[in-house]
ZATORPA-208231 format. One record per residue (C-alpha): z, y, x; residue in one letter; residue number from 1. Coordinates in Angstrom, 1 decimal. Layout:
% residues N
<site z="Z" y="Y" x="X" r="A" k="NUM"/>
...
***
This chain:
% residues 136
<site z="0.0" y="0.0" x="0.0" r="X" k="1"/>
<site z="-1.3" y="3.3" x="2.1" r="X" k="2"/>
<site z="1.5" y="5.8" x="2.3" r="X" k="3"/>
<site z="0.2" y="8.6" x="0.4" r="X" k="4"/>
<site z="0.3" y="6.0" x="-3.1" r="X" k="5"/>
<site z="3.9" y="5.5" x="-2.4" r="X" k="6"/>
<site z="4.8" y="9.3" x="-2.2" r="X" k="7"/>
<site z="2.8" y="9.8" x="-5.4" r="X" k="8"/>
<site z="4.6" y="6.9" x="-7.1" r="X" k="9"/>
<site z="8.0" y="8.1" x="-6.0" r="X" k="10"/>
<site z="6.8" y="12.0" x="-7.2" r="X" k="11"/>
<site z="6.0" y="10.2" x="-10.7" r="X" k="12"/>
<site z="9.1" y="8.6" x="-10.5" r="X" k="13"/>
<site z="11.1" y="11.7" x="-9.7" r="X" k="14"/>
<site z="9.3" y="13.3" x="-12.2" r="X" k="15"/>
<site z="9.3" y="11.1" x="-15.4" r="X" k="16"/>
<site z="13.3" y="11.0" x="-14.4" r="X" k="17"/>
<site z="14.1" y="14.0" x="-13.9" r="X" k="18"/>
<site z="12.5" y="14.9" x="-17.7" r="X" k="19"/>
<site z="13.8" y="12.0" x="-19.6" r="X" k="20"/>
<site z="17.3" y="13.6" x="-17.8" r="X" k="21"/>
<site z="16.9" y="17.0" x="-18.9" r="X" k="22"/>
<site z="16.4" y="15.7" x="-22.8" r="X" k="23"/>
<site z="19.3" y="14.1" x="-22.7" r="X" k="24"/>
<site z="21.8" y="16.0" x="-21.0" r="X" k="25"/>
<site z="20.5" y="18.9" x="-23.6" r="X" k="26"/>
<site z="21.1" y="16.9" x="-26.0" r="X" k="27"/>
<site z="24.5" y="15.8" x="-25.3" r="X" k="28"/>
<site z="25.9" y="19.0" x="-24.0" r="X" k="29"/>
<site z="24.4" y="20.3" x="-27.8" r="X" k="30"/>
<site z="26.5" y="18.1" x="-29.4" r="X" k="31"/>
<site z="29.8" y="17.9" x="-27.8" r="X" k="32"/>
<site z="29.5" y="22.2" x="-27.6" r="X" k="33"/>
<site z="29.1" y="21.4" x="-31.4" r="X" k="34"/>
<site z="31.6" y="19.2" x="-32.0" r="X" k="35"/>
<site z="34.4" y="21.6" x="-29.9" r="X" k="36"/>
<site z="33.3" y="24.1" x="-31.9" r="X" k="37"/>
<site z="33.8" y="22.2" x="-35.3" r="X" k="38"/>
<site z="37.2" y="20.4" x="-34.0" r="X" k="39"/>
<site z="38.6" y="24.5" x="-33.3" r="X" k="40"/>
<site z="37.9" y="24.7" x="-37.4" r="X" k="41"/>
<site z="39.2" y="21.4" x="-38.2" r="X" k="42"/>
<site z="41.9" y="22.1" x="-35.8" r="X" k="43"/>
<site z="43.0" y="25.8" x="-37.2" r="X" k="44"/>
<site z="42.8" y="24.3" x="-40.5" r="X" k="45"/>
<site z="44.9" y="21.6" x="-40.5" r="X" k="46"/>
<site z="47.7" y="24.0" x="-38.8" r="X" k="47"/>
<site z="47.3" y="26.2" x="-41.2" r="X" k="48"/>
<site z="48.0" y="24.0" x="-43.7" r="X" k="49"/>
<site z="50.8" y="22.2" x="-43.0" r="X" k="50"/>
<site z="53.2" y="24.7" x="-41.4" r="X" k="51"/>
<site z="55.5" y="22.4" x="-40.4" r="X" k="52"/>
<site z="52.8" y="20.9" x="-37.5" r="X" k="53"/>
<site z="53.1" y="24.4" x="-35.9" r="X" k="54"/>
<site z="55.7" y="23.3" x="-33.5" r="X" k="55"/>
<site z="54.7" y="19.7" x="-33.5" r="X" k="56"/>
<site z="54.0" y="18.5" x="-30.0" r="X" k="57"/>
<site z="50.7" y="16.3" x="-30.7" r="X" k="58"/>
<site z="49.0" y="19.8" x="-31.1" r="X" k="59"/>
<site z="49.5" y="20.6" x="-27.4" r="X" k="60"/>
<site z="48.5" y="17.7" x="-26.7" r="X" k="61"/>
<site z="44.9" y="18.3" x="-28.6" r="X" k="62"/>
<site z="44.3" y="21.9" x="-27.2" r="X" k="63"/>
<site z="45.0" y="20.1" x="-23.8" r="X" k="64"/>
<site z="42.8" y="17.0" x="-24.0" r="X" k="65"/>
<site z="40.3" y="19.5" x="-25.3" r="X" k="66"/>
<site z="40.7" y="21.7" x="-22.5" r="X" k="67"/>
<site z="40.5" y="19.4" x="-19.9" r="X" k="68"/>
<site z="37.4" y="17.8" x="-21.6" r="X" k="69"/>
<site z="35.8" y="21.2" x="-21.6" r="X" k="70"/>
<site z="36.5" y="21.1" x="-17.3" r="X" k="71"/>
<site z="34.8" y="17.9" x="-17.1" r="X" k="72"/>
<site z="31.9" y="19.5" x="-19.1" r="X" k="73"/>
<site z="31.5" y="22.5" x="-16.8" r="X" k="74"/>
<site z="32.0" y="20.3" x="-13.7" r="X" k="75"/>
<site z="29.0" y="17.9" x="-15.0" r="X" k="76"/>
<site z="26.8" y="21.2" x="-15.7" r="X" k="77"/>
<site z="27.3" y="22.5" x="-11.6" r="X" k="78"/>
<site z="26.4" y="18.6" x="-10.4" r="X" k="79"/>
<site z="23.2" y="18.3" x="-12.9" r="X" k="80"/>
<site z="21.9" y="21.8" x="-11.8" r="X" k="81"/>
<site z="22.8" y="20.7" x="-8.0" r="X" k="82"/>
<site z="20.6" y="17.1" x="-9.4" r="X" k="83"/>
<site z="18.3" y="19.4" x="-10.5" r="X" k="84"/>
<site z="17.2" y="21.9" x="-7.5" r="X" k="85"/>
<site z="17.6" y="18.6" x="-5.5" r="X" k="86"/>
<site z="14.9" y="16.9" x="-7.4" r="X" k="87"/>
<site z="13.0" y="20.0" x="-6.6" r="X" k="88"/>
<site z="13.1" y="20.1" x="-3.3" r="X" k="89"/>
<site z="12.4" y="16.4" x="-3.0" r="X" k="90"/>
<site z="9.3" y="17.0" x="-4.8" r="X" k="91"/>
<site z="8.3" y="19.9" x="-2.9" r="X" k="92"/>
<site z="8.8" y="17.9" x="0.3" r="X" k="93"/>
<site z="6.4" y="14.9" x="-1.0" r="X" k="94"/>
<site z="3.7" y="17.3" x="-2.0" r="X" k="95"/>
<site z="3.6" y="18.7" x="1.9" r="X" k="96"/>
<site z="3.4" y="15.1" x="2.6" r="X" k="97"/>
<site z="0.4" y="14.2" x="0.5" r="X" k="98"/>
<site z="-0.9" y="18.0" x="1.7" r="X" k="99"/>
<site z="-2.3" y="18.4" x="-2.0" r="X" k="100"/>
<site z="-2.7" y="21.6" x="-3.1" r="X" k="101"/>
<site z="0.1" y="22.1" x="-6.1" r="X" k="102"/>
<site z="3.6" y="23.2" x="-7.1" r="X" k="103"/>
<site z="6.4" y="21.1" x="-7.9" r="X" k="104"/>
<site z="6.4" y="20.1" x="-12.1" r="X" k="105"/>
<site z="10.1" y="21.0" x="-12.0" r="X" k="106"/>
<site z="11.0" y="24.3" x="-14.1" r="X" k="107"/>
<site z="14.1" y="25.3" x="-11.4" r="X" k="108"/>
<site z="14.1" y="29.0" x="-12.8" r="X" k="109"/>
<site z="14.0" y="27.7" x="-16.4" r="X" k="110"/>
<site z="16.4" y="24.9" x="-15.6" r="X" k="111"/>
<site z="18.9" y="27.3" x="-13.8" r="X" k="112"/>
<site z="18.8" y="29.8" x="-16.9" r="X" k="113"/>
<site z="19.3" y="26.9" x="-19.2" r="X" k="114"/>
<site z="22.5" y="25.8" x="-17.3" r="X" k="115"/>
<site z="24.0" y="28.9" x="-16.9" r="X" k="116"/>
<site z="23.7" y="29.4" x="-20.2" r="X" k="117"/>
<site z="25.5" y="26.2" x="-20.8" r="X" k="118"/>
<site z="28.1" y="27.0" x="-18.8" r="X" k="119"/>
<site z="28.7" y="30.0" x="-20.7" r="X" k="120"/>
<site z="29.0" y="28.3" x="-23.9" r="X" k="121"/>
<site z="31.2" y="25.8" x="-22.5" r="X" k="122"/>
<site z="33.8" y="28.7" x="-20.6" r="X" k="123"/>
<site z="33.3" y="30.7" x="-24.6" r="X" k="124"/>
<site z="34.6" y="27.3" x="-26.0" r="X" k="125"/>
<site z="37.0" y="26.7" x="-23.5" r="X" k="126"/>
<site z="38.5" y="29.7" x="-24.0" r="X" k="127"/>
<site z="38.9" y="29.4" x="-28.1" r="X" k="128"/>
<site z="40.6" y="26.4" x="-27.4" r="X" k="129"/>
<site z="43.1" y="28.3" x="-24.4" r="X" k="130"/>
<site z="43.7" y="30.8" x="-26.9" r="X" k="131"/>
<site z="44.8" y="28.3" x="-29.4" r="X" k="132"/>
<site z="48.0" y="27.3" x="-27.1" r="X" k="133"/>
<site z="49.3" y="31.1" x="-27.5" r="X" k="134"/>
<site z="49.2" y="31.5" x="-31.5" r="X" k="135"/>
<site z="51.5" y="30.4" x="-33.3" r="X" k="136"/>
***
C-alpha cells in the first residue's frame, strides 16, 4: 500500500471522526444544558412547595451533585476543543505530506466559537445552581 493511500485513509479517518464527534458531543451538551436548566425549575418548585425541605440536608446535596456535574461538563468542553484543534493540526500535517493543494475540512474558528459558547452556557448554569445554596 504506497504511502500517500495510507495518509489519505487516515485523513478520512480523522475526518469522518472527528464529524460523527462534533454531532454528538452537540447533542449531548444540548441536552444535559437542558436538563440543568429544567432540574433548577423542578428544583425551586418543589422548595417552594414544601417549606419544611428548606433546611432539609438532601437539598445541599442536589445543588452540590449539580454543581460538580456542571465542573465535569466544562472540563470535558476544554479537552474536546483541545481534541478538536488537535485533529486539525494532524490533518494539516497529512495534507503537507501528500503535498495536495487544500485546507484542512476542520471548522477550528467555528468549532472554537461553538465551544466557547458552550462553556458560557454551562458557567450561566453553573451559577443558577451556586446561587441556589445562598437563598433560602
Amino acid at each position: 500500500m504506497p504511502a500517500n493511500e495510507l495518509l489519505f485513509r487516515e485523513y478520512t479517518e480523522i475526518n469522518a471522526h472527528l464529524r460523527a464527534n462534533i454531532t454528538q458531543f452537540v447533542n449531548w451538551f444540548s441536552f444535559f444544558l437542558t436538563f440543568s436548566f429544567a432540574s433548577v425549575a423542578a428544583f425551586l418548585a418543589a422548595v417552594t412547595a414544601r417549606a419544611d425541605a428548606r433546611g432539609f440536608p438532601l437539598t445541599y446535596g442536589v445543588q452540590i451533585v449539580f454543581l460538580l456535574m456542571h465542573v465535569l461538563a466544562f472540563v470535558s468542553i476544554l479537552t474536546f476543543r483541545r481534541y478538536i484543534v488537535a485533529s486539525h493540526c494532524r490533518l494539516e500535517a497529512i495534507i503537507r505530506q501528500i503535498a495536495e493543494p487544500g485546507d484542512s475540512p476542520v471548522p477550528v474558528r467555528f468549532s472554537k466559537w461553538m465551544t466557547d459558547l458552550m462553556a458560557a452556557g454551562f458557567v450561566l448554569s453553573y451559577f443558577t445552581w451556586f446561587s441556589l445554596l445562598f437563598l433560602r
